[in-house]
VEXGUMAR-833882 format. One record per residue: residue in three letters; x, y, z of N, C-alpha, C in turn. Coordinates in Angstrom, 2 decimals, m for minus. Each point is the difference from the previous one (the first is absolute). Example, Ala and Ser with C-alpha at 12.3 -4.5 7.8 and 13.67 -1.06 7.14 Angstrom:
# VEXGUMAR-833882
+-----+---------+---------+---------+---------+---------+---------+---------+---------+---------+
|   r |    n.c1 |    n.c2 |    n.c3 |   ca.c1 |   ca.c2 |   ca.c3 |    c.c1 |    c.c2 |    c.c3 |
+-----+---------+---------+---------+---------+---------+---------+---------+---------+---------+
| ALA |   13.19 |   m5.69 |    7.80 |   m0.89 |    1.19 |    0.00 |    0.90 |    1.20 |    0.00 |
| SER |   m0.35 |    1.05 |   m0.72 |    0.82 |    1.19 |    0.06 |   m0.77 |    1.09 |    0.73 |
+-----+---------+---------+---------+---------+---------+---------+---------+---------+---------+
This chain:
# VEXGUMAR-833882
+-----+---------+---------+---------+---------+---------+---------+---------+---------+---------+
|   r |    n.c1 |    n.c2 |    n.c3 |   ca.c1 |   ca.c2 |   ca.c3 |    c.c1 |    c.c2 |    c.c3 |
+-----+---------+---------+---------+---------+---------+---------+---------+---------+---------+
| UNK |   36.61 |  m31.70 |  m11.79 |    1.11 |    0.75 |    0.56 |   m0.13 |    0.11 |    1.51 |
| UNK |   m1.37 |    0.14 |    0.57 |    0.38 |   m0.05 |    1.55 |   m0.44 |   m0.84 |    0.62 |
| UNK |   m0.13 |   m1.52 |   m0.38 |    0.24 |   m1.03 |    0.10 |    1.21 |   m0.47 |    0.39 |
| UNK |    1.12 |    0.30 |   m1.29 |    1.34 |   m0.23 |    0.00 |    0.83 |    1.29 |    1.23 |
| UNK |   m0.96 |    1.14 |    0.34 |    0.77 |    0.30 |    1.29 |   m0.04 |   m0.30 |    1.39 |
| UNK |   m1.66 |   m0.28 |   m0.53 |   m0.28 |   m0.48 |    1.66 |    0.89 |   m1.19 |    0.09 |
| UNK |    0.27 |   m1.06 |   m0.78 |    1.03 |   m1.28 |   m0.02 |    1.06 |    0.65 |    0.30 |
| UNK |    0.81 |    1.18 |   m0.40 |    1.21 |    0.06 |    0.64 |   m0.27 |    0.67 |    1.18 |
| UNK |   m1.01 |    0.62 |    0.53 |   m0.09 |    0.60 |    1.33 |    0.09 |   m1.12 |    1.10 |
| UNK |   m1.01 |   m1.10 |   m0.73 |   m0.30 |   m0.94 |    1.01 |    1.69 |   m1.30 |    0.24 |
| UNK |    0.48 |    0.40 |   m1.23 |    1.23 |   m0.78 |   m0.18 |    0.89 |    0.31 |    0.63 |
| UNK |    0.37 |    1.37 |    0.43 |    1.18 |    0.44 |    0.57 |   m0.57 |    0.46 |    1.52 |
| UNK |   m1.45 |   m0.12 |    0.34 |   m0.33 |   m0.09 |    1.58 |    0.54 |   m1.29 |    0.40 |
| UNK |    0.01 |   m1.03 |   m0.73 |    0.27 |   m1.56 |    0.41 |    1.65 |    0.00 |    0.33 |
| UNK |    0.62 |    0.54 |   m1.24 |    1.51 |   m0.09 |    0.05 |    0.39 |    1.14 |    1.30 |
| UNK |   m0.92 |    1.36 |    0.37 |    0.53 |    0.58 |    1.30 |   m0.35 |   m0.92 |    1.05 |
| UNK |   m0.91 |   m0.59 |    0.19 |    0.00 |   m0.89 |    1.27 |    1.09 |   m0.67 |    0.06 |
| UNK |    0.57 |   m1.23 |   m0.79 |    0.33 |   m0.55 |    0.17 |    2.01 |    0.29 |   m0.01 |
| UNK |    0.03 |    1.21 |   m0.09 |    1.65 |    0.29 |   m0.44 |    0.59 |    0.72 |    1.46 |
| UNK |    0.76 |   m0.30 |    0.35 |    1.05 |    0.31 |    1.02 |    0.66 |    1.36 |    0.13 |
| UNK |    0.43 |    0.51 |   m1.46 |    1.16 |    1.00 |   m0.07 |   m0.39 |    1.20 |   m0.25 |
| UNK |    0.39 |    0.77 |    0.32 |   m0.68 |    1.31 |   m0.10 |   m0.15 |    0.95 |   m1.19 |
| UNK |    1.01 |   m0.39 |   m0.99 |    0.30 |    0.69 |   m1.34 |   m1.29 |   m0.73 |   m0.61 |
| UNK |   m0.16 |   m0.82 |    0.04 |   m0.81 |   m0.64 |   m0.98 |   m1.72 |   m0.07 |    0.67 |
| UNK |    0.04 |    0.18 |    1.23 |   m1.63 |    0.50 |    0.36 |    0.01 |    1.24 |   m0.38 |
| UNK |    0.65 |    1.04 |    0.38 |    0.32 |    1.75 |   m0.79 |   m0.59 |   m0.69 |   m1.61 |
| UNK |    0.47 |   m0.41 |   m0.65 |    0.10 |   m0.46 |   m1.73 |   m1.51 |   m0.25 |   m0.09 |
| UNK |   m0.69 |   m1.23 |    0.66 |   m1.12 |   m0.57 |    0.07 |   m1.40 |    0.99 |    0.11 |
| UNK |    0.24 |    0.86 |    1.22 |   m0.86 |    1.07 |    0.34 |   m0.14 |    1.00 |   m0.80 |
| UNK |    1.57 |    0.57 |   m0.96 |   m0.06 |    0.70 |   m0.83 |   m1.10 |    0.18 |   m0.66 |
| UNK |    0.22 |   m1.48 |   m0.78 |   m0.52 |   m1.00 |   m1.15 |   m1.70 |    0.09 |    0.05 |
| UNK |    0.14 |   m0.73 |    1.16 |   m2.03 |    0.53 |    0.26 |   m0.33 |    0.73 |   m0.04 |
| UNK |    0.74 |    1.42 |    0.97 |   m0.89 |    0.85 |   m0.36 |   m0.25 |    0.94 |   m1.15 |
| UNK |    1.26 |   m0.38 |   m1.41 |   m0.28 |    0.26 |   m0.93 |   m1.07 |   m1.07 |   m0.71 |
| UNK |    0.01 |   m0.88 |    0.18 |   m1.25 |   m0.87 |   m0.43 |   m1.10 |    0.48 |    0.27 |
| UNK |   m0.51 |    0.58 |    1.56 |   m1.22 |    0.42 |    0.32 |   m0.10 |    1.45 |   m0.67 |
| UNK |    0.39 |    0.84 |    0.11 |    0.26 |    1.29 |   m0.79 |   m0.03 |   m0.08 |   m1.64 |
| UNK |    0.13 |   m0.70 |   m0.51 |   m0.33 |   m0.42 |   m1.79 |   m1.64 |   m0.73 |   m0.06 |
| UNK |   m0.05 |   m1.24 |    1.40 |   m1.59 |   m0.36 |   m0.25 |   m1.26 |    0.88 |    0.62 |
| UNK |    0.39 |    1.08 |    0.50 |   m0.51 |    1.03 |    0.59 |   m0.37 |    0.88 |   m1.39 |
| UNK |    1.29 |    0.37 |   m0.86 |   m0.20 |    0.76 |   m0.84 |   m1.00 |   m0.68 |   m1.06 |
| UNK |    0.57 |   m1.13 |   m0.60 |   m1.08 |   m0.94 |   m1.27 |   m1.31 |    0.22 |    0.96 |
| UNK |   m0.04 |   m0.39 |    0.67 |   m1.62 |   m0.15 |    0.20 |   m0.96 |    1.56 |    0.82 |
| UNK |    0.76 |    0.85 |    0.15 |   m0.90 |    1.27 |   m0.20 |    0.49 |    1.07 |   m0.97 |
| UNK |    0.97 |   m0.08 |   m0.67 |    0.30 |    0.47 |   m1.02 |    0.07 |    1.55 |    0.36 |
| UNK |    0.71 |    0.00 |    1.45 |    0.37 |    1.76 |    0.61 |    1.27 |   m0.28 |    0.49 |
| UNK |    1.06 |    0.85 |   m0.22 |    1.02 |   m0.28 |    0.10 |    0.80 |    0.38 |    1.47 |
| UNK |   m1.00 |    0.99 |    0.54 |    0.19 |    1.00 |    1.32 |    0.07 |   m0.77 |    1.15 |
| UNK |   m1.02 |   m1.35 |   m0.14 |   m0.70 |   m0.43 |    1.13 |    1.07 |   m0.89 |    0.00 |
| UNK |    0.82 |   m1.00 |   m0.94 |    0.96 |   m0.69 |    0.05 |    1.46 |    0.67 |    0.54 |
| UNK |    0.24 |    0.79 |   m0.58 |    1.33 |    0.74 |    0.90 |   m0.43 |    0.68 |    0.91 |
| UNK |   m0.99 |    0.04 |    0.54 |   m0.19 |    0.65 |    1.68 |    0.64 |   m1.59 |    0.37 |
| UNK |   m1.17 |   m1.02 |   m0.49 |    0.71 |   m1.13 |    1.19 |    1.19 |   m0.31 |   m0.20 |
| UNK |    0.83 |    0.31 |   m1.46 |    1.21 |   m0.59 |    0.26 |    1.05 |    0.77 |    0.74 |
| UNK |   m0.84 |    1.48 |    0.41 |    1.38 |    0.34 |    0.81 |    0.15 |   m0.03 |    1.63 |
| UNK |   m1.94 |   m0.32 |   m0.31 |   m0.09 |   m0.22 |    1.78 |    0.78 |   m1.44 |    0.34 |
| UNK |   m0.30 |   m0.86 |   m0.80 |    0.83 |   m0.95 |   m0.20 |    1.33 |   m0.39 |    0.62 |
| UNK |    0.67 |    1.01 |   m1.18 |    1.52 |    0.07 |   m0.22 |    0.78 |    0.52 |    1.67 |
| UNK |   m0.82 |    0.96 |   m0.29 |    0.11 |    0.56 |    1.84 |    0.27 |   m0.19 |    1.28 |
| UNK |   m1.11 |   m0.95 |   m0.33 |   m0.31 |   m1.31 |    1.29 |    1.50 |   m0.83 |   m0.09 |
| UNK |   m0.21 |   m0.55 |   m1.09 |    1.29 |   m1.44 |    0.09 |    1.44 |    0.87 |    0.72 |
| UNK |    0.01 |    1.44 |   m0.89 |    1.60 |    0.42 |    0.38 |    0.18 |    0.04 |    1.50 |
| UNK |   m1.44 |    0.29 |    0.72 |    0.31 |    0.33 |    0.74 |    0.12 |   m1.61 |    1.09 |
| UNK |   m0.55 |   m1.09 |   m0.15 |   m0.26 |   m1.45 |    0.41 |    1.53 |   m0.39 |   m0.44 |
| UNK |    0.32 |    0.04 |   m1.11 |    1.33 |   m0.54 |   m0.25 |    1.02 |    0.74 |    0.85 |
| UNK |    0.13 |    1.43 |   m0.31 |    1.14 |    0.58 |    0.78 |    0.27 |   m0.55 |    1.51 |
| UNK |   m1.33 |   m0.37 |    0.78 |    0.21 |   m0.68 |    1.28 |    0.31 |   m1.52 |   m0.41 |
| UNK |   m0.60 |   m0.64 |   m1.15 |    0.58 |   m1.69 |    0.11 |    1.39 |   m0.07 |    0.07 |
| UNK |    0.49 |    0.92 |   m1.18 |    1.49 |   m0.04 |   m0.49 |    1.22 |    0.16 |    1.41 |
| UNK |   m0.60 |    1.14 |    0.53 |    0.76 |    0.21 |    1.36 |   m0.11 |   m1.45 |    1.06 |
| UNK |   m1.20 |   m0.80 |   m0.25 |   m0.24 |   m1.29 |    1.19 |    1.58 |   m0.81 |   m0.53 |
| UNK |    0.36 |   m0.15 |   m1.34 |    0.23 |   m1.44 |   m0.49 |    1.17 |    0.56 |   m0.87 |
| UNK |    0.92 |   m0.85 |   m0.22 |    1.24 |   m0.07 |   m1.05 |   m0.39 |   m0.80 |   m0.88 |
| UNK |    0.42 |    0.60 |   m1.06 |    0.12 |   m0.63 |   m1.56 |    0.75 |   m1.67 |   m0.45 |
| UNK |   m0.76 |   m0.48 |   m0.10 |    0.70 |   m1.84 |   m0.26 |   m0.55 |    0.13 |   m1.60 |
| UNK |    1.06 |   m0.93 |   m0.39 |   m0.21 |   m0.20 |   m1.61 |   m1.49 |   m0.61 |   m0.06 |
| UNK |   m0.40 |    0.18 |   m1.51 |   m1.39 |    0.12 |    0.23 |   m0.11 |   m1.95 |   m1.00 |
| UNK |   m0.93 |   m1.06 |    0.54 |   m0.39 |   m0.88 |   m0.94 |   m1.31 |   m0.15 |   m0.01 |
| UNK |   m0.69 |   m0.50 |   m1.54 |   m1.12 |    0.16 |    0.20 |   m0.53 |   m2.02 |    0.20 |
| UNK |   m0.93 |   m0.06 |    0.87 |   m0.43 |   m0.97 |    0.80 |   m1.18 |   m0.29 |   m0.48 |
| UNK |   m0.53 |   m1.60 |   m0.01 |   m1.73 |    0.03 |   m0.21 |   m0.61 |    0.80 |   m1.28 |
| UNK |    0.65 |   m0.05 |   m0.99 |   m0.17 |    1.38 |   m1.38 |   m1.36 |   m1.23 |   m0.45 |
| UNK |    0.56 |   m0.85 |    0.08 |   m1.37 |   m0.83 |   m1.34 |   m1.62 |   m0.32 |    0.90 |
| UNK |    0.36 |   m0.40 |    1.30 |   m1.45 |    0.24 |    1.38 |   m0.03 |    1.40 |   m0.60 |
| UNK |    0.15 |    0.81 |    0.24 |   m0.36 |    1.56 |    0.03 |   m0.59 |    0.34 |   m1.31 |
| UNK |    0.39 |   m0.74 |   m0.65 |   m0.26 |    0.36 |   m1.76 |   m1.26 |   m0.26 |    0.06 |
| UNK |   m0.17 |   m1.46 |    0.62 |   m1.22 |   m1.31 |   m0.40 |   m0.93 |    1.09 |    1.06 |
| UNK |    0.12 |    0.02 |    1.30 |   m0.83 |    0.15 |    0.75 |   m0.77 |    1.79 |   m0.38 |
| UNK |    0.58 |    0.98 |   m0.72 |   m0.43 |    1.03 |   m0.59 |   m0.77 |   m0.26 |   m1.20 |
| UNK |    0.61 |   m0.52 |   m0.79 |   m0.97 |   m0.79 |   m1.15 |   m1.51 |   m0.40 |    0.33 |
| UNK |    0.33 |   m0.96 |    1.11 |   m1.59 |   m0.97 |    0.39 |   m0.31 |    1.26 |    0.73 |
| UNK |    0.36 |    0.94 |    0.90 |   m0.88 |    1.15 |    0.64 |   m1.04 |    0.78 |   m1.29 |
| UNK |    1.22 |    0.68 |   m0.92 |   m0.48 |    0.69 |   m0.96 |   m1.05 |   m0.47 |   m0.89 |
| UNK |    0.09 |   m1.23 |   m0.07 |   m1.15 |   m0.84 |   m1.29 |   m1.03 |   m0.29 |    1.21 |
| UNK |   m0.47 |   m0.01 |    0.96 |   m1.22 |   m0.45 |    1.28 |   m0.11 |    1.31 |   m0.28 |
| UNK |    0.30 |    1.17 |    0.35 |   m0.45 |    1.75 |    0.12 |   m0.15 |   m0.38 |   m1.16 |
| UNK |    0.60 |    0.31 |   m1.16 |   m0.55 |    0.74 |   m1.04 |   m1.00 |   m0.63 |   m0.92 |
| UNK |   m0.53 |   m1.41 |   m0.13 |   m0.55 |   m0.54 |   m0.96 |   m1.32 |   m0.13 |    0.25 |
| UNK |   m0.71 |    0.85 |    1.34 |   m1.34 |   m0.23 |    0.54 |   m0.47 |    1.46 |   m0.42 |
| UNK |    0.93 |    0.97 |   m0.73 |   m0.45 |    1.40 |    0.28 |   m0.10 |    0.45 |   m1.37 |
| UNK |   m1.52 |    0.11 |   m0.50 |   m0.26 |    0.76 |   m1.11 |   m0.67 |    1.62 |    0.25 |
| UNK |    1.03 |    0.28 |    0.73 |   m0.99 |    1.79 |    0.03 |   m0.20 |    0.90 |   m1.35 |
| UNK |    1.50 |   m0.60 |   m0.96 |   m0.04 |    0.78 |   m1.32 |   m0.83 |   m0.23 |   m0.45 |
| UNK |   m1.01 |   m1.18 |   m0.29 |   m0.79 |   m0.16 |   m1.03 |   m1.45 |    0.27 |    0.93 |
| UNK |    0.23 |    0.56 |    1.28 |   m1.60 |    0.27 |    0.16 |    0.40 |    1.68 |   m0.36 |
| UNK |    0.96 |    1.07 |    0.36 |    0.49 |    1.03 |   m0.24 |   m0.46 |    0.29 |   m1.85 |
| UNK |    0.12 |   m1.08 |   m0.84 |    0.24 |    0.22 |   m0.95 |   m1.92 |   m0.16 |   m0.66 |
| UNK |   m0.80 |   m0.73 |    0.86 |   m1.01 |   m0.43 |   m0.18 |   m0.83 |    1.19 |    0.07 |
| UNK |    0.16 |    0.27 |    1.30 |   m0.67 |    1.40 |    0.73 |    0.21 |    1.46 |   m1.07 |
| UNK |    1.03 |    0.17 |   m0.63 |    0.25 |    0.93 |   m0.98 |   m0.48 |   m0.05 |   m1.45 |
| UNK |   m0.08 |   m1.65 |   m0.43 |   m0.91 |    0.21 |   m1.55 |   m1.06 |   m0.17 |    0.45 |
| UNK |   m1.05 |    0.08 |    1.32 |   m0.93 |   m0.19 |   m0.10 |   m0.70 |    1.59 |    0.68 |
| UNK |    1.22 |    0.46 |    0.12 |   m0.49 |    1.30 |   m0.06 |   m0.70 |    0.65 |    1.43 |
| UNK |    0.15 |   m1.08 |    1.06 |   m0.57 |   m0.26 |    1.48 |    1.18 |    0.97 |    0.53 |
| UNK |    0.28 |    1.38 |   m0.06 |    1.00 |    0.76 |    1.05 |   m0.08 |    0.33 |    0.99 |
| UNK |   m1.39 |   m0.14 |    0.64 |    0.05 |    0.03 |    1.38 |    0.12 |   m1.25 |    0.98 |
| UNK |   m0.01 |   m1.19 |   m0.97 |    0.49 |   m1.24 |    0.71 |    1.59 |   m0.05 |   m0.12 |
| UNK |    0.56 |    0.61 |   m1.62 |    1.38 |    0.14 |   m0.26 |    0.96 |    0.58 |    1.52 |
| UNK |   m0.53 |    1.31 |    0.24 |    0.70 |    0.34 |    0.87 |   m0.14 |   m0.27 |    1.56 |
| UNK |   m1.18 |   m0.88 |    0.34 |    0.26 |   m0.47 |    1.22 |    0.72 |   m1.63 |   m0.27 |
| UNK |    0.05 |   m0.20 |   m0.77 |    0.95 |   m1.64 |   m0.12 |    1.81 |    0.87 |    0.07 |
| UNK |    0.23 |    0.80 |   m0.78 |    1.59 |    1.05 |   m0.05 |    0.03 |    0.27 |    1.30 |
| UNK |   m0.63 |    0.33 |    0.37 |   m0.13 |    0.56 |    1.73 |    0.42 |   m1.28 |    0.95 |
| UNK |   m0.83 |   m0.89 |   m0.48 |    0.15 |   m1.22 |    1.11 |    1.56 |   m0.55 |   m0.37 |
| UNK |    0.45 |   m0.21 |   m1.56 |    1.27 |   m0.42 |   m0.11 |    0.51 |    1.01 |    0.49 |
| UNK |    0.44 |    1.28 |    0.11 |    1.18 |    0.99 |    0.54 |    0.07 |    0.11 |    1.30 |
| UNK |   m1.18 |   m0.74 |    0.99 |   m0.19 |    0.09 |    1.37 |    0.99 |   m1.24 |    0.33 |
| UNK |   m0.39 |   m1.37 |   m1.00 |    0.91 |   m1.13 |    0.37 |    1.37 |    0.01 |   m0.33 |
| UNK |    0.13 |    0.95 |   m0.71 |    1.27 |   m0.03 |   m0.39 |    1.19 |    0.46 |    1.00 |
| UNK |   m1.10 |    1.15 |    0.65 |    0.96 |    0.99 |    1.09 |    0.12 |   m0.99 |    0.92 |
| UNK |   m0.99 |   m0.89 |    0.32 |   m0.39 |   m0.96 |    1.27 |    0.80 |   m1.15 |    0.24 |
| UNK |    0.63 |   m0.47 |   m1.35 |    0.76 |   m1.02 |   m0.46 |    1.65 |    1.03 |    0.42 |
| UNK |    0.16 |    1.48 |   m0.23 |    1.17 |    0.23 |    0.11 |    0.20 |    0.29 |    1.55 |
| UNK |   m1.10 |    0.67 |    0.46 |    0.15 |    0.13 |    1.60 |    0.10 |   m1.74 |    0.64 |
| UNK |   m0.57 |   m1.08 |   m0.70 |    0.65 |   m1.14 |    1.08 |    1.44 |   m0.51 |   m0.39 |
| UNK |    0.00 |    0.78 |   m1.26 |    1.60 |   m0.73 |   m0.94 |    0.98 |    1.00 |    1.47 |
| UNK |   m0.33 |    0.97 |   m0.39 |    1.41 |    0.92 |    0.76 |   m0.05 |   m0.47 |    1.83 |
| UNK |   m1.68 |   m0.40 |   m0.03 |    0.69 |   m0.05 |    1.76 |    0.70 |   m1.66 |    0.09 |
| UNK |   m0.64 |   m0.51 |   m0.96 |    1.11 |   m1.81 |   m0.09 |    1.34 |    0.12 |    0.15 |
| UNK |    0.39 |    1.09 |   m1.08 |    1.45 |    0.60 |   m0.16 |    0.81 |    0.27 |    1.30 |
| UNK |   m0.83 |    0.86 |    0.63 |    0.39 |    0.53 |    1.17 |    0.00 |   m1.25 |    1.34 |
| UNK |   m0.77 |   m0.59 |    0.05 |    0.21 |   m1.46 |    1.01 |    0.92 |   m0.60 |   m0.43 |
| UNK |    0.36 |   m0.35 |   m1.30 |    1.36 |   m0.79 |   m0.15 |    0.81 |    0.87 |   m0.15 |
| UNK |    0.36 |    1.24 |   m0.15 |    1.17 |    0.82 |    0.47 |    0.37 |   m0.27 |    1.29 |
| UNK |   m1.08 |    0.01 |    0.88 |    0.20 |    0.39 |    1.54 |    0.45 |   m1.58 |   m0.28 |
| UNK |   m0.38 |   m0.98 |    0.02 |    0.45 |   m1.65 |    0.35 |    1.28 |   m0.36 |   m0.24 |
| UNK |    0.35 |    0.74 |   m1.20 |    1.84 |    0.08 |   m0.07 |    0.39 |    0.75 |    0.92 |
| UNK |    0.05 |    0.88 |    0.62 |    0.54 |    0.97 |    0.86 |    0.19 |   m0.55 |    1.16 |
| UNK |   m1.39 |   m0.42 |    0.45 |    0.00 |   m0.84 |    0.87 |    0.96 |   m1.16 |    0.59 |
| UNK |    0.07 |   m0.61 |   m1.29 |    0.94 |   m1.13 |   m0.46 |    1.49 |    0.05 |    0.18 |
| UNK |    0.46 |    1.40 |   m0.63 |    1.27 |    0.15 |   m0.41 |    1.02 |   m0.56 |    0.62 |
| UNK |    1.02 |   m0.69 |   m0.28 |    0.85 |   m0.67 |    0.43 |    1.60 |    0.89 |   m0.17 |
| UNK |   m0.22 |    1.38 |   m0.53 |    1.17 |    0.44 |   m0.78 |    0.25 |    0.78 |    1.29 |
| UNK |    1.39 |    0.65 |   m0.03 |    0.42 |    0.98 |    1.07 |   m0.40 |    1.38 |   m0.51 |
| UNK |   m0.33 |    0.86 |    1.49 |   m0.21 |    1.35 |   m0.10 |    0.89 |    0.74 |    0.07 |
| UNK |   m0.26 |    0.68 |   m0.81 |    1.42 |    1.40 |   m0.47 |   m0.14 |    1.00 |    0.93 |
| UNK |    1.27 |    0.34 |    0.23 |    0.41 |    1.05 |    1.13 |    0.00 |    1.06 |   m0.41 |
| UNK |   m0.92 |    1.00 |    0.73 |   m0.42 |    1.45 |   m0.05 |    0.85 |    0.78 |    0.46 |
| UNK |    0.27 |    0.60 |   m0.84 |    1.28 |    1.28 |    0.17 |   m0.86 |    0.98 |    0.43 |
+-----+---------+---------+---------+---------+---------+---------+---------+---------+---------+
């Protein structure tokens, strides 16, 4: 199961890079950060620590979008490059995920009854995990700024 989210986390970071329109990066970002907020939850099995981030989250974007939306006007939306994006998330997701057996040392460390090795291996995964989300969100945030940067749309007039 968080296998199949990290694949859509990592799936719909590919499809926000690569998409133009603003409804549908809003859609994309949604999307992740309900992806990261569910693989947050499966794998510490606390439900608190996941909706803190999803609202710091949620927060963030309203407030990143409310300024994109004002840069740029709305053009019909097509989707571009869908099967590259497909392929190239696929081959990301199967290189990450097929080198990483932490469950079965997690699972090793517990019938063998070793809990003070148990909980410094839990420790070391929940450190990478945060470590993996602090470089996910600041990635996020460089390609926010690179569209902005970018924008080609007209700015709306402030009343």
């Amino acid at each position: 199961m968080i296998s199949i989210l990290t694949w859509f986390m990592i799936f719909f970071s590919f499809l926000f890079v690569f998409e133009l329109k603003i409804m549908l990066l809003l859609l994309y970002l949604f999307l992740m950060i309900v992806s990261i907020s569910l693989m947050i939850f499966f794998t510490e099995m606390v439900s608190w620590f996941s909706f803190l981030v999803l609202i710091f989250l949620i927060g963030g974007l309203m407030i990143s979008f409310m300024y994109m939306v004002s840069l740029s006007h709305n053009n019909s939306m097509h989707m571009k490059n869908f099967m590259l994006m497909l392929l190239v998330s696929m081959l990301f997701s199967f290189i990450m995920f097929s080198s990483l057996d932490l469950k079965n040392l997690v699972f090793y460390l517990v019938e063998n009854k070793d809990m003070e090795k148990f909980w410094i291996s839990y420790s070391f995964i929940y450190m990478v995990q945060v470590f993996f989300l602090f470089i996910y969100l600041t990635f996020v945030l460089i390609i926010v700024d690179l569209k902005l940067k970018f924008s080609k749309g007209n700015m709306k007039e402030i009343i």
